[in-house]
C-alpha positions as CSV (number, residue, x, y, z in Angstrom):
1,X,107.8,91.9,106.2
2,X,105.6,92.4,108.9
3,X,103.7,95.9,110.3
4,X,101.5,95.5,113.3
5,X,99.4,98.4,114.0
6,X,98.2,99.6,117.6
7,X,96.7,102.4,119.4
8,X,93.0,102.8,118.2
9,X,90.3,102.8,120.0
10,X,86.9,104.7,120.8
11,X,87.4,108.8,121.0
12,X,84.7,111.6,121.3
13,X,85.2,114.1,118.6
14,X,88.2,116.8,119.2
15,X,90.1,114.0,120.8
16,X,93.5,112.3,120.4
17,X,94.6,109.5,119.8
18,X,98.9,108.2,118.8
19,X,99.5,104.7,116.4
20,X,102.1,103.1,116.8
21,X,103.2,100.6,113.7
22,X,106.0,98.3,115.0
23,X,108.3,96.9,111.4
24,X,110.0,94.3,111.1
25,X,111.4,91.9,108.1
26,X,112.7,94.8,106.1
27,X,115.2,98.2,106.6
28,X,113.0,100.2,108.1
29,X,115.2,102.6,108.5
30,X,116.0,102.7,104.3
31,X,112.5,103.3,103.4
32,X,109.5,105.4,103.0
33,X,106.6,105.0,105.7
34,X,103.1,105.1,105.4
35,X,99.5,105.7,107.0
36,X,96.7,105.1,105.2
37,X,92.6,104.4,106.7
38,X,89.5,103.0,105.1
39,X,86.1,102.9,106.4
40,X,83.5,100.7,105.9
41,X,82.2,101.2,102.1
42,X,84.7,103.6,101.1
43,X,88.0,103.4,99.2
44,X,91.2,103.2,101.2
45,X,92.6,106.7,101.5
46,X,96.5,107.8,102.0
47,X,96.8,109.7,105.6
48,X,100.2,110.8,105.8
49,X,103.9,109.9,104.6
50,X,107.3,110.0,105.7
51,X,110.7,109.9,104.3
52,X,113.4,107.4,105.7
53,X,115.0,110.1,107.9
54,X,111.7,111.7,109.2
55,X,112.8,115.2,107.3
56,X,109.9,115.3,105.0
57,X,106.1,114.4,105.9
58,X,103.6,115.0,103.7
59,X,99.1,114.9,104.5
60,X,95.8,115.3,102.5
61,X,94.1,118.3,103.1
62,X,91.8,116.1,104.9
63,X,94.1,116.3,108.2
64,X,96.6,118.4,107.7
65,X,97.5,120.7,110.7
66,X,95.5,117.8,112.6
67,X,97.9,114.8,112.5
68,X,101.2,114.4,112.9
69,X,103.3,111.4,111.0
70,X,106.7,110.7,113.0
71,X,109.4,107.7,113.4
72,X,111.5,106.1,115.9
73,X,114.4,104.5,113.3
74,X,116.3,103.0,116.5
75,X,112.9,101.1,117.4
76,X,111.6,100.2,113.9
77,X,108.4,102.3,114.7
78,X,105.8,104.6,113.3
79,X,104.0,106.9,114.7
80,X,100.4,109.2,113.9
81,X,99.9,111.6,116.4
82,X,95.9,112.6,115.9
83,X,94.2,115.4,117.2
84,X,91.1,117.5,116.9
85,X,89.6,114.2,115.8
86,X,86.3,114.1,113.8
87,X,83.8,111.6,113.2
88,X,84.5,111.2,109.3
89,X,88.1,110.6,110.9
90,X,86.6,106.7,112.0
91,X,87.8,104.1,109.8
92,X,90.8,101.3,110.1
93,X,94.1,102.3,109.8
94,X,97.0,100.9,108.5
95,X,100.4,101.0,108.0
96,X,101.8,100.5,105.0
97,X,105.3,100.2,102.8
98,X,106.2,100.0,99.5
99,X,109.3,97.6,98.6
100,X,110.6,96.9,95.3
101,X,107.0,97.8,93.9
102,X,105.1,95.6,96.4
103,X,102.6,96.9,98.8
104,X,103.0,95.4,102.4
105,X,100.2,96.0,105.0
106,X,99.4,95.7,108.4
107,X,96.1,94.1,109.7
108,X,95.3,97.7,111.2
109,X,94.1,99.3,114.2
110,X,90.3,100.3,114.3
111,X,89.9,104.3,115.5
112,X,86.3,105.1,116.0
113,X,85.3,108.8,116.7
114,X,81.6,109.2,118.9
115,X,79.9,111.2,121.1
């Protein structure tokens, strides 16, 4: 299983931003997707899911109406769109699925939000 994470990068606040999480080394189109983020000294907190057909997202209040989870099945990729960023939205974000009750992770992709 392997998830590589890409898109981050430096944003001022009520930017955008769109990660991209490339799968491979599993059916990515049989399972459940994932975004989660953690920044420095906190606890890793769940961003957004999907289901294996893209019918059914689900967000924290944290960032709902302000990201958007999505999947391209035919490419093995996920997607967060991001918008209205803020600067509690900085942290390192991953990708993550769960198979047969183990987590897998990408490395993640480091979004900082500054003025």
């Amino acid at each position: 299983v392997q998830l590589v994470e890409s898109g981050g990068g430096l944003v001022q606040p009520w930017g955008s931003l769109r990660l991209s999480c490339i799968a491979s080394g599993f059916s990515f189109s049989r399972s459940q997707m994932y975004w989660y983020r953690q920044a420095p000294g906190k606890r890793r907190e769940w961003v957004a899911g999907i289901s294996e057909i893209g019918d059914t997202t689900n967000y924290p209040d944290s960032v709902k109406g302000r990201f958007t989870i999505s999947r391209n099945n035919a490419k093995n990729t996920l997607y967060l769109q991001m918008n209205s960023l803020k600067l509690e939205d900085s942290a390192l974000y991953y990708c993550n699925v769960l198979l047969a009750g183990v987590d897998y992770w990408g490395r993640g992709t480091q979004v900082t939000v500054s003025s």
